[in-house]
N, C-alpha and C positions, 0 to 999 in steps of 0.2 A: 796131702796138699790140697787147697782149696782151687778151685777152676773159675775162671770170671770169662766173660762174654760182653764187648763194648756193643753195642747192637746200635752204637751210633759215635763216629767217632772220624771227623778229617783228616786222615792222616796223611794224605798229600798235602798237608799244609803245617807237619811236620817233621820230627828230624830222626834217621836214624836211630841215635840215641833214646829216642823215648820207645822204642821198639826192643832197644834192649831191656829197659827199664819195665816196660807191659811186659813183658815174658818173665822175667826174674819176678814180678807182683803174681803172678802166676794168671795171667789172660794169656786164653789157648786161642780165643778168634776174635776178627773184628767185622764189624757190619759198616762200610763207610758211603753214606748215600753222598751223591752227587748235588752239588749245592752253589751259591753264588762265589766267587772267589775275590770277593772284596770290591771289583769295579765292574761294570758292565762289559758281557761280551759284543763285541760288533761282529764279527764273522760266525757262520754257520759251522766250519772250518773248528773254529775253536772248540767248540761243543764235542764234535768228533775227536779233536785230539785228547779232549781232557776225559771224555768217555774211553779212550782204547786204553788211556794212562793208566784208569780203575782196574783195569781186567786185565790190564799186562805187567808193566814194573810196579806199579805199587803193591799187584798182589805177588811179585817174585821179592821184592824190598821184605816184606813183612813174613814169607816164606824162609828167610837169611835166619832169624830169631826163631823158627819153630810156631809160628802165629800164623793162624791160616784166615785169608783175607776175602770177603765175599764185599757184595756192592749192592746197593739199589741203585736204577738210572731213571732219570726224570726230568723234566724242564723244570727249574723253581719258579716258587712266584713272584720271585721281583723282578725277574728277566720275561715273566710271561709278559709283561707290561710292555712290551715293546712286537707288536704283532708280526709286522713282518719279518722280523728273527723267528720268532716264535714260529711262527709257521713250516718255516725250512728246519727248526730243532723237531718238532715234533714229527718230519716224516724219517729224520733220521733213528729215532726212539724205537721201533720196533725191532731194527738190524741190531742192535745191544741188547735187548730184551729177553732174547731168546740165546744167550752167550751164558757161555759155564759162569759159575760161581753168581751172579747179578740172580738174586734170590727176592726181588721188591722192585714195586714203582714207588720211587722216593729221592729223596723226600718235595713232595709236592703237597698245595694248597694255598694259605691266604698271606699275605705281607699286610698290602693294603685295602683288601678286600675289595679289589677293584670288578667291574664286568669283565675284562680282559681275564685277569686272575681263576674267575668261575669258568668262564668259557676252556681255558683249558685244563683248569682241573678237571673238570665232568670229561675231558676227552683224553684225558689220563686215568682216568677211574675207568672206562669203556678197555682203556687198552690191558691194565689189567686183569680183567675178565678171560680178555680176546685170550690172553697167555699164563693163565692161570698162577697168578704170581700175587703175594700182600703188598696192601698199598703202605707206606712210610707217610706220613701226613703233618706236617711242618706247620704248628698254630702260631698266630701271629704275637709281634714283642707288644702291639695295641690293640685295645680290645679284644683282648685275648678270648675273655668269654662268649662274646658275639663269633669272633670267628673260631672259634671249638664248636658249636653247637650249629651252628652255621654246615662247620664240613662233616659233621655226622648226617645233619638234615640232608645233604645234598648225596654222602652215600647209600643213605634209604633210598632215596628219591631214586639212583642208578639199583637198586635193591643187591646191593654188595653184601653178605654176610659182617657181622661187626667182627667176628672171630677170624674175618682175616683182614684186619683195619689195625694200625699199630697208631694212635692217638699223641704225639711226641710234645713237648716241651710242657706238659701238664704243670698246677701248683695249686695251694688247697679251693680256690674258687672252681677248678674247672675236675675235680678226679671224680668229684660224686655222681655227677653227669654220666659220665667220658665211662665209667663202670656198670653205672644204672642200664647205658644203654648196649652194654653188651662188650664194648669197647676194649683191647686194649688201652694202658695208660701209662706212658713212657715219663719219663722225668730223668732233666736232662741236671746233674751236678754240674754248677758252672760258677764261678766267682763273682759276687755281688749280685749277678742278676740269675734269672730261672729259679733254681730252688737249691739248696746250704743241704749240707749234710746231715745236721742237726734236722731240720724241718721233714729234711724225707723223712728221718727214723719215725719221726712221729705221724706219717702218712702212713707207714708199712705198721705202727701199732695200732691206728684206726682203723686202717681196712683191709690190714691182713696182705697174704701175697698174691692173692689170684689175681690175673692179668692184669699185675703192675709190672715194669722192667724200669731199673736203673741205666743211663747212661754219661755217656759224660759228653758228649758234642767236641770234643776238644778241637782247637780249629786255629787261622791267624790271630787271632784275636789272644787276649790273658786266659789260658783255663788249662785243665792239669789233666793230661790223658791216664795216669792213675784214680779219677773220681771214682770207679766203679769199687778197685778194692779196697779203697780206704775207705769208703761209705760203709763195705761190709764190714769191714773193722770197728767201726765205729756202732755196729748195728749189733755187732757178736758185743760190744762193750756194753753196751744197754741192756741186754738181756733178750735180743731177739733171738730163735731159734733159730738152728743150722740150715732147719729144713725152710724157713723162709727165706733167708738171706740166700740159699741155694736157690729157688725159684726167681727170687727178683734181682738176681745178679749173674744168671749162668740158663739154667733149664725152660724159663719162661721165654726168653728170645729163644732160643734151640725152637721151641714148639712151635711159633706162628711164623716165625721165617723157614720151617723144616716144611711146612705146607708150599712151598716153592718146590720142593723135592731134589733142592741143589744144596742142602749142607745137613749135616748129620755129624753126629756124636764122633763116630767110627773115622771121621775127615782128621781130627787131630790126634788119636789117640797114638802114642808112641811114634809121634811127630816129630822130629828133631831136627835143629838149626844146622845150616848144609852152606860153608861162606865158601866152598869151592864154585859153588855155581856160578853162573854169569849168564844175562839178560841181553841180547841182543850184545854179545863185548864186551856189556857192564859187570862192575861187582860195586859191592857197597864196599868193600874195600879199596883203598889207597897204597899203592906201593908198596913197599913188604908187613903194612898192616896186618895184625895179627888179633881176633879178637877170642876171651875165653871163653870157655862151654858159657851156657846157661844155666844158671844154678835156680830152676825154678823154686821157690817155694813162699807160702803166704807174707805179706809186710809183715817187718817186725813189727815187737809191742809198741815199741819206741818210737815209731813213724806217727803215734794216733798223735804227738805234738804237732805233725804236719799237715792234719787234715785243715781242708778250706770250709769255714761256718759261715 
């Protein structure tokens, strides 16, 4: 059975069901950085709630299915834009930082590449240092290239190791860079926009597997929290080898997020889905809801008609 690893993936802003569905694809963990939720926060309050959400029921939610749930936490940068939030997010940032499973600062960086934006990136990049954790680094949907080479310039500039920098929403303008310089380089499978299925295979036969990682960002928005293994699907179909499609899809995120020292191989291994539990009262079940084992094992053949190009 093949093993998949979303090392970026919202799934507070999805459902159940697609938990049962990542596990039967057979993904053993997920990586879900903390991110805008569609409209702007006005309370400090909120930040807090939606940080304990990460490291409490989402990761007992995703616990239900046998998927073991880690987090990065960060202020993003399009709510950096608003200072005086911004200010009261970022003292709350160190009390989450230091909590089990939260393996990254992330995902943080540039929207609009604004002063506000840089000022607390650089003071997100300082924290983690402070707590020796990898940064998750969110390149903008405009001028993408400007702001990729932008947030590498400003983590030299804090003299961050690039080997513990994870470079996210990459596409063929910005990977050559993003590797040259030591970089991780994330690529996020998303519908119509980021990067197609089809276009990554052909990043992974140009430049090989070394610190590239697949993800899929799956979020409110149209996008398929299955990208990661139908990508590999599509990659075993082409003729990539086992041993890359394992790197850029499973073992590569393991390494740069395992330098946090909060997740490791041995977290999932003979992990199994447990719906007796309950979360503060909760279950993900409903009244005499009954749901079946897990029958992990890789997408059928048949699925590669459903991958998104």
């Amino acid at each position: 059975m093949k093993r998949f690893i979303d090392p970026h993936v919202h799934m507070v802003s999805r459902t159940t069901d697609d938990y049962q569905r990542m596990a039967e694809a057979g993904i053993v963990a997920v990586i879900e950085p903390s991110f805008w939720v569609g409209q702007p926060r006005t309370e400090a309050g909120s930040f807090k709630d939606y940080f304990s959400g990460l490291i409490g029921w989402e990761r007992f939610r995703a616990s239900q299915f046998g998927i073991m749930h880690y987090c990065t936490i960060g202020l993003n940068s399009k709510e950096a834009n608003n200072q005086q939030l911004a200010e009261l997010v970022m003292n709350i940032l160190p009390l989450f930082l230091c909590k089990e499973k939260v393996v990254g600062v992330g995902e943080i960086g540039y929207d609009e590449q604004t002063p506000l934006e840089e000022k607390y990136f650089r003071q997100q990049l300082i924290l983690s240092k402070e707590t020796s954790l990898p940064v998750q680094i969110h390149t903008p949907h405009r001028n993408k290239k400007r702001g990729t080479l932008r947030s590498m310039e400003v983590c030299h500039e804090h003299k961050l190791d690039p080997s513990w920098v994870v470079i996210d929403h990459n596409n063929e303008e910005t990977v050559k860079d993003v590797l040259d310089q030591g970089f991780w380089a994330a690529f996020t499978i998303y519908p119509n926009t980021k990067m197609g299925n089809e276009r990554m295979v052909e990043i992974v036969k140009k430049y090989g597997s070394e610190r590239i990682i697949i993800n899929s960002a799956a979020d409110w928005g149209i996008s398929d929290p299955l990208a990661v293994p139908k990508t590999a699907l599509l990659m075993e179909e082409k003729g990539i080898s086992s041993k890359d499609i394992d790197k850029v899809c499973y073992s590569n995120a393991l390494q740069v997020f395992g330098l946090s020292g909060k997740i490791k191989e041995s977290d999932w291994l003979n992990v199994a889905e447990n719906m007796d539990n309950t979360f503060n009262g909760n279950s993900v079940l409903r009244g005499d809801q009954k749901l079946k084992k897990i029958d992990r094992k890789s997408l059928p053949k048949n699925d590669s008609s459903n991958i998104i190009v």
